[in-house]
CHARMM-style PDB file with segment names, atoms N, HN, CA, C and O in Angstrom:
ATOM      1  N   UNK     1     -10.258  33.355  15.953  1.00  0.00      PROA
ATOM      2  CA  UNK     1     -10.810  33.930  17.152  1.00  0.00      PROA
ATOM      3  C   UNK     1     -12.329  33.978  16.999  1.00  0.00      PROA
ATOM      4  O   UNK     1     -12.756  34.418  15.932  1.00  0.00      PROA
ATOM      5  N   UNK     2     -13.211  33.574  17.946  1.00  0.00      PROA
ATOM      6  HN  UNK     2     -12.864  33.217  18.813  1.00  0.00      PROA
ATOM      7  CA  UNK     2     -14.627  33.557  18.382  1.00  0.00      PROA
ATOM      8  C   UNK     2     -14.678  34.312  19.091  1.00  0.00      PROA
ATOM      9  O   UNK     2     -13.933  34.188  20.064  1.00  0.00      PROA
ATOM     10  N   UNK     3     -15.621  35.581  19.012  1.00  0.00      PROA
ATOM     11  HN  UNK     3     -16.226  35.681  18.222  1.00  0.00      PROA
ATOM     12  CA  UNK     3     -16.669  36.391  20.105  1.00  0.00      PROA
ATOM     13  C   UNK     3     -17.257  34.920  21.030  1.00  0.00      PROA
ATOM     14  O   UNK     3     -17.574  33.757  20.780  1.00  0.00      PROA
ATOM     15  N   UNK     4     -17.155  35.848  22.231  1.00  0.00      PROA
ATOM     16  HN  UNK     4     -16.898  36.792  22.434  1.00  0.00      PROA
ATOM     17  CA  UNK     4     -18.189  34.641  23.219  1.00  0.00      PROA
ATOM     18  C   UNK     4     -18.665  35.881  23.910  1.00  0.00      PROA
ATOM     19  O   UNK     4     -18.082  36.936  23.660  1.00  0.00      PROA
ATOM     20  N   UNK     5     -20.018  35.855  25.052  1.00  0.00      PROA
ATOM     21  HN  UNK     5     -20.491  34.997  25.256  1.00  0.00      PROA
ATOM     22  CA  UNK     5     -20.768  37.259  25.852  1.00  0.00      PROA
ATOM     23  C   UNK     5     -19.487  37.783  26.463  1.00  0.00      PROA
ATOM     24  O   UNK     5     -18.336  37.345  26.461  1.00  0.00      PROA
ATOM     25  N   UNK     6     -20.150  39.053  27.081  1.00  0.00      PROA
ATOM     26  HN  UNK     6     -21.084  39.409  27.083  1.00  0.00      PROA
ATOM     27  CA  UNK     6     -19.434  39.397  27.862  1.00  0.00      PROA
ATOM     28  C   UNK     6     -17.795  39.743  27.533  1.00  0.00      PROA
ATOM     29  O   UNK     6     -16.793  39.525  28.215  1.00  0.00      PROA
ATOM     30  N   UNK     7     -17.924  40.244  26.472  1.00  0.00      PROA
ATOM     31  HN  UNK     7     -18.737  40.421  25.919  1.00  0.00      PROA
ATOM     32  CA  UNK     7     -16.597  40.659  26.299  1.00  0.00      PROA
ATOM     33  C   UNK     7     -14.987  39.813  26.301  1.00  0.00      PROA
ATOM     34  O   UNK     7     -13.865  40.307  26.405  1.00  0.00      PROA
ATOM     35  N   UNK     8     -15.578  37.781  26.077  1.00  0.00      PROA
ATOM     36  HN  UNK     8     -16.490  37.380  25.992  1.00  0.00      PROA
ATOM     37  CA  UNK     8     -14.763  37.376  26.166  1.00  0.00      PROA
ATOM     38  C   UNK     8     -14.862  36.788  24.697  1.00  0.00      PROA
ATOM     39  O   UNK     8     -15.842  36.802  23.952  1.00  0.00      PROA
ATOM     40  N   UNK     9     -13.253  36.125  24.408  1.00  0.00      PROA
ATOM     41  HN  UNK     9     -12.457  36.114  25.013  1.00  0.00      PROA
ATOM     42  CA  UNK     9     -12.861  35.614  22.829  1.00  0.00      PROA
ATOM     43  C   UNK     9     -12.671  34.119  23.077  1.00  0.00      PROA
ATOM     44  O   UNK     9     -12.007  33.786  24.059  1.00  0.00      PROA
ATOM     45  N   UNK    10     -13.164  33.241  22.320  1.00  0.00      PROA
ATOM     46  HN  UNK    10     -13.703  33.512  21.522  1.00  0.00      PROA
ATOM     47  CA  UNK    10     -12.472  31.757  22.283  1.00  0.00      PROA
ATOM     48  C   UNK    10     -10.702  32.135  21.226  1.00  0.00      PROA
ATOM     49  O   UNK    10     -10.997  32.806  20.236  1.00  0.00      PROA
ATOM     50  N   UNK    11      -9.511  31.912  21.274  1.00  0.00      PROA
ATOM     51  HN  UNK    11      -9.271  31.368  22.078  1.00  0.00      PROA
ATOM     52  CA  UNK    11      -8.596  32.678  20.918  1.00  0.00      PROA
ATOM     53  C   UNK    11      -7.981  31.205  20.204  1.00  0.00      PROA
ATOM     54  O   UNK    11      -7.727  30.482  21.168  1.00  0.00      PROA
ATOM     55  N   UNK    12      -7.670  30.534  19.039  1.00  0.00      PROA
ATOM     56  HN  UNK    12      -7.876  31.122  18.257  1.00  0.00      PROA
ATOM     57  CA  UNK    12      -6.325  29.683  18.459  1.00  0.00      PROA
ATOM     58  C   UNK    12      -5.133  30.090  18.256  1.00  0.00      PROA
ATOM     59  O   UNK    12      -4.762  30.888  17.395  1.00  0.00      PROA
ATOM     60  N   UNK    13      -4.196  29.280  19.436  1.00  0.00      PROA
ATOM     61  HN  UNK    13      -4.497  28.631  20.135  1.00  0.00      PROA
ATOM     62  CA  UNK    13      -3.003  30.076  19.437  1.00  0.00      PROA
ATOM     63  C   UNK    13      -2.137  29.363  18.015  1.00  0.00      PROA
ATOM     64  O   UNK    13      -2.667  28.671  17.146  1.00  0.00      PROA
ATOM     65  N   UNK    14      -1.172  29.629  18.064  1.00  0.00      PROA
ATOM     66  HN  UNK    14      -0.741  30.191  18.771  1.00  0.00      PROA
ATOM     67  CA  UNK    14      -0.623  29.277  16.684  1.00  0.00      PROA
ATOM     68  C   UNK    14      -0.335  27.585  17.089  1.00  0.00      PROA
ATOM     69  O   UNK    14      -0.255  26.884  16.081  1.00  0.00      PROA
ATOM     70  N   UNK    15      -0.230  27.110  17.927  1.00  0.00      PROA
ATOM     71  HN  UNK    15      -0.295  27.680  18.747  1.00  0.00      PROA
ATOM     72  CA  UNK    15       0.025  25.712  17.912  1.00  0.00      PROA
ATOM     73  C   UNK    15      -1.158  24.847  17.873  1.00  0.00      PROA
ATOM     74  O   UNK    15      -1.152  23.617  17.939  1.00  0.00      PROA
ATOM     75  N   UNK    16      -2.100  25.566  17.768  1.00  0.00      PROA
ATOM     76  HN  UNK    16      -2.105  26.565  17.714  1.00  0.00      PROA
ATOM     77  CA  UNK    16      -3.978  25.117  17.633  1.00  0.00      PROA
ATOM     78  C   UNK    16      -4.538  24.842  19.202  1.00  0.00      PROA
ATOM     79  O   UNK    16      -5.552  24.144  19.172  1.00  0.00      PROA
ATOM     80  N   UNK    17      -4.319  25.041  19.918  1.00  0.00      PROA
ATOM     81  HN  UNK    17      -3.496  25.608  19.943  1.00  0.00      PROA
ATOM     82  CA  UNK    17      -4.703  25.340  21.094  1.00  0.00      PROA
ATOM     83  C   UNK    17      -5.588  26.404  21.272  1.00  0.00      PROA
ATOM     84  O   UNK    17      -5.366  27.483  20.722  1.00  0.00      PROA
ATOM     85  N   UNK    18      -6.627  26.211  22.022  1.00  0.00      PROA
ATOM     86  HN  UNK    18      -6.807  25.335  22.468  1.00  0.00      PROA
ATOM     87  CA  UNK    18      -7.801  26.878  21.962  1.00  0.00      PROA
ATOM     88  C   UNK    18      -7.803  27.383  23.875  1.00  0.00      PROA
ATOM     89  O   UNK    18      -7.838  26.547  24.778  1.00  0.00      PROA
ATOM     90  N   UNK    19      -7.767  28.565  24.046  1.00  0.00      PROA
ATOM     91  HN  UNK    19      -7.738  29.244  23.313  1.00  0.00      PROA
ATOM     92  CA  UNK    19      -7.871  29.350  25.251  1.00  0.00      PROA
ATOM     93  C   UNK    19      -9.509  30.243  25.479  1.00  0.00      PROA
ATOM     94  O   UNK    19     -10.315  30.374  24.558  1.00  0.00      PROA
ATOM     95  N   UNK    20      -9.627  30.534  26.252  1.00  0.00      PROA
ATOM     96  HN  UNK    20      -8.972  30.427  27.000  1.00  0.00      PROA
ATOM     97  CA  UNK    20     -10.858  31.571  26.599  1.00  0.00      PROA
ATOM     98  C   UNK    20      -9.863  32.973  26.710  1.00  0.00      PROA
ATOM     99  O   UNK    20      -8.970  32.910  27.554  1.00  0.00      PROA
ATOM    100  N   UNK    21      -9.974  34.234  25.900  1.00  0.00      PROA
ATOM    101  HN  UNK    21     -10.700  34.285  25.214  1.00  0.00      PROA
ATOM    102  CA  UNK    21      -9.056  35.241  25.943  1.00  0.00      PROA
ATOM    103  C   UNK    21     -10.311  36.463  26.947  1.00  0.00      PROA
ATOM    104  O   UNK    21     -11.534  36.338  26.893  1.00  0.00      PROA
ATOM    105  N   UNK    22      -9.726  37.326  27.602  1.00  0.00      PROA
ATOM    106  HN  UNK    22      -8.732  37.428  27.646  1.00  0.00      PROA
ATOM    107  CA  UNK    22     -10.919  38.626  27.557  1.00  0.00      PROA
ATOM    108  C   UNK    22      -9.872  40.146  27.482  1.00  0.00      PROA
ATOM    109  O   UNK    22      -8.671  40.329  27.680  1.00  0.00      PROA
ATOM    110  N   UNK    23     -10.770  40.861  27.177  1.00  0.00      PROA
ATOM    111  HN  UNK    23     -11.746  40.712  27.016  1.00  0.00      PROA
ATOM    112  CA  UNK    23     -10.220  42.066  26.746  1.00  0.00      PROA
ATOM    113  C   UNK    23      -9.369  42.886  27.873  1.00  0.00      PROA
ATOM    114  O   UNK    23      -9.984  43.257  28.873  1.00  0.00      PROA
ATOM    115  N   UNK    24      -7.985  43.183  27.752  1.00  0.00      PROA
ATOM    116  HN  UNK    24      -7.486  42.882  26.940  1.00  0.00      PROA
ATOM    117  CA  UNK    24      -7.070  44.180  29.165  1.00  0.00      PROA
ATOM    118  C   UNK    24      -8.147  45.523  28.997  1.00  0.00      PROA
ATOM    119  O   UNK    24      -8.762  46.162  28.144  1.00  0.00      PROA
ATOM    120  N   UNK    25      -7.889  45.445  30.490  1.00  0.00      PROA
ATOM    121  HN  UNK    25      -7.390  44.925  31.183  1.00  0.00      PROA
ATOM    122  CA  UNK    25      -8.094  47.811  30.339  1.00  0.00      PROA
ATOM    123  C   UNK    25      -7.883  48.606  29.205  1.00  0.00      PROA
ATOM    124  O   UNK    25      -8.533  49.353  28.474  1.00  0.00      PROA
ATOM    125  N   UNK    26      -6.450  48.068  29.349  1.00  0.00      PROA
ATOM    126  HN  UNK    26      -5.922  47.461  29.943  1.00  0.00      PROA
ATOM    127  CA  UNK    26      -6.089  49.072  28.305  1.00  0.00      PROA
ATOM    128  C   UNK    26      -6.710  49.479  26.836  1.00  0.00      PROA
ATOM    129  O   UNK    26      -6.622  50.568  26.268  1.00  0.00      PROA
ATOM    130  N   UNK    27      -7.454  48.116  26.332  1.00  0.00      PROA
ATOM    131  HN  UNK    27      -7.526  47.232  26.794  1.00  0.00      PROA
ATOM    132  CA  UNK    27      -7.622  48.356  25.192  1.00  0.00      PROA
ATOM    133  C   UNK    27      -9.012  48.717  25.564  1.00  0.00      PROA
ATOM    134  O   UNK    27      -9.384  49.654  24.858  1.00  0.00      PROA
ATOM    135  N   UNK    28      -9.922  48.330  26.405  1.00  0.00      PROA
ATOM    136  HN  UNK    28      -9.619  47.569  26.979  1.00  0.00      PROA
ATOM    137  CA  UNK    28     -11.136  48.618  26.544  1.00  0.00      PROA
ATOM    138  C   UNK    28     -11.385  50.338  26.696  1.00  0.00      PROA
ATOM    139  O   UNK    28     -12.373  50.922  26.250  1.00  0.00      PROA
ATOM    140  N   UNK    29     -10.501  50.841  27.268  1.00  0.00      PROA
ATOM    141  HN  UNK    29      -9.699  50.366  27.630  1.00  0.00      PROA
ATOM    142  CA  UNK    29     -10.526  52.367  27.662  1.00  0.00      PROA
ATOM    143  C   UNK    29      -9.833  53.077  26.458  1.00  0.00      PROA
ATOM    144  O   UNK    29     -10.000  54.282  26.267  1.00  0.00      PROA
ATOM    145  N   UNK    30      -8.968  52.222  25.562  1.00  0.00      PROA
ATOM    146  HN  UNK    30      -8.833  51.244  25.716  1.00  0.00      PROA
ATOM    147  CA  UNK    30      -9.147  53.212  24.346  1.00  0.00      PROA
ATOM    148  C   UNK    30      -9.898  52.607  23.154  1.00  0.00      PROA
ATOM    149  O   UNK    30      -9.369  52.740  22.051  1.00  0.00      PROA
ATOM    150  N   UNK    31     -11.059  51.963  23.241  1.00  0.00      PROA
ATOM    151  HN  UNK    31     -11.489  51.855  24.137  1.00  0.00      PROA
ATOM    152  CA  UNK    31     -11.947  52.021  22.713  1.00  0.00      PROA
ATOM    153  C   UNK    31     -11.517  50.646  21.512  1.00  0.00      PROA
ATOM    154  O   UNK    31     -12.382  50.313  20.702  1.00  0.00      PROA
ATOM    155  N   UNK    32     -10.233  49.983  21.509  1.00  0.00      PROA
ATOM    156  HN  UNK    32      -9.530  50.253  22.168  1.00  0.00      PROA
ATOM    157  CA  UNK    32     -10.324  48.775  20.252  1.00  0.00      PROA
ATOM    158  C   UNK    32     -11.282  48.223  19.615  1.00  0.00      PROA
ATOM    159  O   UNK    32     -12.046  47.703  20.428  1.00  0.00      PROA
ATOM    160  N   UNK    33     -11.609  48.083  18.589  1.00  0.00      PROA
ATOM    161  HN  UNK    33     -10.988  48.506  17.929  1.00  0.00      PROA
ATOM    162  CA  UNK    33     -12.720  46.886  18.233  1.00  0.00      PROA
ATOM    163  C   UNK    33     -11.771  45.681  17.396  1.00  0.00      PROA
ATOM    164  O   UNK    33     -11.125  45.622  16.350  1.00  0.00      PROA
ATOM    165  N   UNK    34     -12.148  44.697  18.641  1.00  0.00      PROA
ATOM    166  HN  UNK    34     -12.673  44.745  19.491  1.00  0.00      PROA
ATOM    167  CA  UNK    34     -11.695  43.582  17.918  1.00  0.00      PROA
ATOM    168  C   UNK    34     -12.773  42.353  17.344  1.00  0.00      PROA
ATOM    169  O   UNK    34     -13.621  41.785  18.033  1.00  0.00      PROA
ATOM    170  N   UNK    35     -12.501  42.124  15.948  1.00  0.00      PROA
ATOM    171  HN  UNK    35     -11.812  42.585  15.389  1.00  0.00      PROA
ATOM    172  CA  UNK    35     -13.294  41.760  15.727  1.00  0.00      PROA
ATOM    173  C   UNK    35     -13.104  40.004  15.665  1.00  0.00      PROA
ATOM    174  O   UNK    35     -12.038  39.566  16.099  1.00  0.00      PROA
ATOM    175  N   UNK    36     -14.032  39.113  15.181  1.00  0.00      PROA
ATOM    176  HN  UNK    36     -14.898  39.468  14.829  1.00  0.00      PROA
ATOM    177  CA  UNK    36     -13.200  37.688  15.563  1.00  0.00      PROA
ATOM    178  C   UNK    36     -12.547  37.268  13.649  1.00  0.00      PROA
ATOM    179  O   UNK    36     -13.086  37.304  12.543  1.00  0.00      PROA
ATOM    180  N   UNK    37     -11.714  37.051  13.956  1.00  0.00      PROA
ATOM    181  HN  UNK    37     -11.276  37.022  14.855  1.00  0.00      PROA
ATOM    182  CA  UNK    37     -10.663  36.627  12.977  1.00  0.00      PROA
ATOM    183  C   UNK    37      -9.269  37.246  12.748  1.00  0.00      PROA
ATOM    184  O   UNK    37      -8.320  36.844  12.075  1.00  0.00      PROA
ATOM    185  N   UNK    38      -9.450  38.466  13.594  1.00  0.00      PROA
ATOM    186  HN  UNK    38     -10.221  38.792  14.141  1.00  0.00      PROA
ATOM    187  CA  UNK    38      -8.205  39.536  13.697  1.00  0.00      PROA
ATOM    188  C   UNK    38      -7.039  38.324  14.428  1.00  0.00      PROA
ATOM    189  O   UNK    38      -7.226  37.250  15.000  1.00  0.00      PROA
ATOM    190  N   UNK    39      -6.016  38.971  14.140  1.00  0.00      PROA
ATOM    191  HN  UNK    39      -5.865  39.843  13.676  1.00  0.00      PROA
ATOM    192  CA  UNK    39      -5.159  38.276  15.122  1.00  0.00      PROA
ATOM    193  C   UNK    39      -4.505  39.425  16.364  1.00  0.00      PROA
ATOM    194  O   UNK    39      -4.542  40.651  16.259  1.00  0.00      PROA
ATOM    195  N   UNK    40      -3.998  38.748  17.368  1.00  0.00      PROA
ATOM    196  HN  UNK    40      -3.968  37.752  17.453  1.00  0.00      PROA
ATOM    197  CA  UNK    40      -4.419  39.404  18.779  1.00  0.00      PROA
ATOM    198  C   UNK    40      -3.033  38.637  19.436  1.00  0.00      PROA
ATOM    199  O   UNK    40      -2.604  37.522  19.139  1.00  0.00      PROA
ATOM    200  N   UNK    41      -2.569  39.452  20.268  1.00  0.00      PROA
ATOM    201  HN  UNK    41      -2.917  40.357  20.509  1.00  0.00      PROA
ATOM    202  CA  UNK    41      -1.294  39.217  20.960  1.00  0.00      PROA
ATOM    203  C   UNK    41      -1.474  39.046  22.350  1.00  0.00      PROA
ATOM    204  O   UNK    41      -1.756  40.138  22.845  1.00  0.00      PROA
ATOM    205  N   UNK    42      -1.434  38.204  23.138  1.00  0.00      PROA
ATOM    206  HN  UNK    42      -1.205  37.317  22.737  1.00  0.00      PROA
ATOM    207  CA  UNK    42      -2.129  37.322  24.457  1.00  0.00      PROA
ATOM    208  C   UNK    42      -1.334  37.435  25.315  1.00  0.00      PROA
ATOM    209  O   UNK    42      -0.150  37.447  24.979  1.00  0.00      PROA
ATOM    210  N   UNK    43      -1.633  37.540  26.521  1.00  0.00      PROA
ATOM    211  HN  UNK    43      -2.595  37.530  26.794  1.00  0.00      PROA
ATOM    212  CA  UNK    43      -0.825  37.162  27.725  1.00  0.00      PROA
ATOM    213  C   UNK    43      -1.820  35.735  28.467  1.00  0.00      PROA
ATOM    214  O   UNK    43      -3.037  35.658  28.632  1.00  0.00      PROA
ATOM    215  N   UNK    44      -0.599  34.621  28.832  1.00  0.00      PROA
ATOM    216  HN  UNK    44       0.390  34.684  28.698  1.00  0.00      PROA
ATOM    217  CA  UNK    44      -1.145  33.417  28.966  1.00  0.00      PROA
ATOM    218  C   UNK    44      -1.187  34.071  30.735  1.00  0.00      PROA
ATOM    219  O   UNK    44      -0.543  34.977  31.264  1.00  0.00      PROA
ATOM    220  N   UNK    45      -2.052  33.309  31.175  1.00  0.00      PROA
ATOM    221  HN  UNK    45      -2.575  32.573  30.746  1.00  0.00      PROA
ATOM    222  CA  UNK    45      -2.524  33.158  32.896  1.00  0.00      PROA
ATOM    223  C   UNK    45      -1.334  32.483  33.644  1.00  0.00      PROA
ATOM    224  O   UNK    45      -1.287  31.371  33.118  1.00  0.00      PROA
ATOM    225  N   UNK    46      -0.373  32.542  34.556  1.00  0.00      PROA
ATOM    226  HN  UNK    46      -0.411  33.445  34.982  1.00  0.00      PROA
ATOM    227  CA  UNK    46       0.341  31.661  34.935  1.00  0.00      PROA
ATOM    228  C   UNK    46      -0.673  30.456  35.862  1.00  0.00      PROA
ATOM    229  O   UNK    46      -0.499  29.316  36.293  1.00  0.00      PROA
ATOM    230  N   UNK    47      -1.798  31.476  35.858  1.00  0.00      PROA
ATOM    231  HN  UNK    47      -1.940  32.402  35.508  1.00  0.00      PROA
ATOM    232  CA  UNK    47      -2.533  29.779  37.348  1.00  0.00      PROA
ATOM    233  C   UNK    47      -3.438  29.081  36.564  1.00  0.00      PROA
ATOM    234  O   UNK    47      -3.826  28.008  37.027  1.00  0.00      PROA
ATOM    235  N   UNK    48      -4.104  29.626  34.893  1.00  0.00      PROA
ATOM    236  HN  UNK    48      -3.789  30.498  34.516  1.00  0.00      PROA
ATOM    237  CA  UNK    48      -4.934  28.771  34.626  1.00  0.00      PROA
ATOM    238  C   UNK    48      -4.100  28.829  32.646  1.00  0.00      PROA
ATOM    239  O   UNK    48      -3.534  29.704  31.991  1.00  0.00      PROA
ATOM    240  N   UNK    49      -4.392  27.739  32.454  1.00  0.00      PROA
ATOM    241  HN  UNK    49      -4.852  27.028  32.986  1.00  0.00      PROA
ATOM    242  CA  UNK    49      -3.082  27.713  31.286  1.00  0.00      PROA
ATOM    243  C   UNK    49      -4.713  27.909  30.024  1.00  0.00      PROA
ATOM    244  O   UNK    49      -4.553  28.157  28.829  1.00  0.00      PROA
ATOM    245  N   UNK    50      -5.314  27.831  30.300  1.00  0.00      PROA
ATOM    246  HN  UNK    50      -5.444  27.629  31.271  1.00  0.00      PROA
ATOM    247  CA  UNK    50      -6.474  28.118  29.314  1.00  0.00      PROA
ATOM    248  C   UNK    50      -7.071  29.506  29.359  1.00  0.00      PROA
ATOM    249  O   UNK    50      -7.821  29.897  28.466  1.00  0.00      PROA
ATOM    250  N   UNK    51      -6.871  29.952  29.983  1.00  0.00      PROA
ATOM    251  HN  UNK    51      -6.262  29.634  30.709  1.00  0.00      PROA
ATOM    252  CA  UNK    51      -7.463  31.661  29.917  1.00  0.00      PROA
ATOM    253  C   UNK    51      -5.776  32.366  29.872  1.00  0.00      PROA
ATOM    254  O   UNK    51      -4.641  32.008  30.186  1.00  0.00      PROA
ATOM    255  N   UNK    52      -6.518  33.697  29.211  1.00  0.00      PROA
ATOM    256  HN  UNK    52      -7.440  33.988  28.956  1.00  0.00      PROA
ATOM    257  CA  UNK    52      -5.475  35.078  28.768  1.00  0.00      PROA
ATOM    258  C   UNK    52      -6.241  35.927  28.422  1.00  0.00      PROA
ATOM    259  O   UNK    52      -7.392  35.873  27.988  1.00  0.00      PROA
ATOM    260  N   UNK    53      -5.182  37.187  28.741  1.00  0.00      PROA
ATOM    261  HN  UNK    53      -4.247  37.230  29.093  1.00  0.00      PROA
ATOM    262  CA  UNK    53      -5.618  38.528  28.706  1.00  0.00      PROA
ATOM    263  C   UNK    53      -5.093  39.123  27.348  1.00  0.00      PROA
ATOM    264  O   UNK    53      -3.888  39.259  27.134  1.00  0.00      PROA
ATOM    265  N   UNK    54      -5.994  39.444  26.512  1.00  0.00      PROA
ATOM    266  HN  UNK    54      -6.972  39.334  26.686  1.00  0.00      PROA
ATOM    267  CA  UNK    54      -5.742  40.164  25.395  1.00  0.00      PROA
ATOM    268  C   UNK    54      -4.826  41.805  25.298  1.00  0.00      PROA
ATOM    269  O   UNK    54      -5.262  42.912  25.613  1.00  0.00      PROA
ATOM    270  N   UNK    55      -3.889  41.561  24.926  1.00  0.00      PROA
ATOM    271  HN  UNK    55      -3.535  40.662  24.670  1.00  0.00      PROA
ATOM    272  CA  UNK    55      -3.465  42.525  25.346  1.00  0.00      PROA
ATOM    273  C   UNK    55      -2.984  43.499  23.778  1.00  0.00      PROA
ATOM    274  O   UNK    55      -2.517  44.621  23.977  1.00  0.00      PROA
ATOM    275  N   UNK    56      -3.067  43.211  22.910  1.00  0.00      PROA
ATOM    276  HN  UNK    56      -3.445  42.300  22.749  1.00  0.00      PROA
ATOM    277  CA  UNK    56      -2.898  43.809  21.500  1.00  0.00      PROA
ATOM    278  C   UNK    56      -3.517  43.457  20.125  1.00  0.00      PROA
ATOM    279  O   UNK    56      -3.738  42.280  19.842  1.00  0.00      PROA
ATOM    280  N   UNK    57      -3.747  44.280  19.425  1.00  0.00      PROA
ATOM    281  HN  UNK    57      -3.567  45.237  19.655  1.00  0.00      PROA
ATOM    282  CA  UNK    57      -4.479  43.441  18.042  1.00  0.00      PROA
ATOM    283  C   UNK    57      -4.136  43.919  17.040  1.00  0.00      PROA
ATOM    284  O   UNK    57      -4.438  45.090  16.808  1.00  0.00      PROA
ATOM    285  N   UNK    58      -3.330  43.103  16.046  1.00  0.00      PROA
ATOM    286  HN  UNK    58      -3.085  42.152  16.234  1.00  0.00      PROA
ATOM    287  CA  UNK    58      -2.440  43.221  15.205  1.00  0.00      PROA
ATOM    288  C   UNK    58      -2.397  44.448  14.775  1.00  0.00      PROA
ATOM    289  O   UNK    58      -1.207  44.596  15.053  1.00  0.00      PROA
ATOM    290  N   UNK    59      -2.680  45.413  14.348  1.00  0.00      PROA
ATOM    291  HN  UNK    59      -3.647  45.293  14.122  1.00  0.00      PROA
ATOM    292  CA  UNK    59      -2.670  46.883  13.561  1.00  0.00      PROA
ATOM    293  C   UNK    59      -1.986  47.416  14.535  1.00  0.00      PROA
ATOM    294  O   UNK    59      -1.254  48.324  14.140  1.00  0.00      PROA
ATOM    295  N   UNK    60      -1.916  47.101  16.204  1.00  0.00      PROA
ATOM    296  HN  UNK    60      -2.511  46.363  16.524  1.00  0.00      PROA
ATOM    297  CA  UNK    60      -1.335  48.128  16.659  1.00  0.00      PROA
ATOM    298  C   UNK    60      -0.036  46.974  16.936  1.00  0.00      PROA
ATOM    299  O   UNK    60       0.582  47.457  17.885  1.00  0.00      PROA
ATOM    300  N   UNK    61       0.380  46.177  16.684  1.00  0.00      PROA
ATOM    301  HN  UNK    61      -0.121  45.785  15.913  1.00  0.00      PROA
ATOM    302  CA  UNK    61       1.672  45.443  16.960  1.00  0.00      PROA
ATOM    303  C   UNK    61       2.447  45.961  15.933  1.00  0.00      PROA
ATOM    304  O   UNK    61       3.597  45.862  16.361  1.00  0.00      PROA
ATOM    305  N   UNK    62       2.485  46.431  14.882  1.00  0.00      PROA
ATOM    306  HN  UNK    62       1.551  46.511  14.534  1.00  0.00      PROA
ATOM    307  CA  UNK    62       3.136  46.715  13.644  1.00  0.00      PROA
ATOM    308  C   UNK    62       3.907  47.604  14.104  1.00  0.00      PROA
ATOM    309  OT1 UNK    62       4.705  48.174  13.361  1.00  0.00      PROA
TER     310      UNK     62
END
């Protein structure tokens, strides 16, 4: 995972596919820091297959 501005991630999904990710509400309002190399649990876009919404980061998937 790559920081990019603005609060968005370049994200490698496990099949090496490379997406533009940005951070949900949810995690923004409780404050996550994700940093780039963490691994991060995605929701894919159904209209654009290259962007997703970050929606977890590993410590709290456990």
């Amino acid at each position: 995972m790559e920081w990019l501005s603005n609060g968005m991630f370049r994200v490698r999904l496990d099949n090496e596919d490379l997406i533009l990710g940005y951070v949900s509400g949810r995690i923004r309002r409780s404050f996550i820091r994700i940093l780039p190399g963490d691994r991060v649990k995605i929701e894919i876009s159904p209209y654009y297959s290259t962007r997703g919404c970050i929606i977890g980061v590993d410590s709290e998937l456990k």
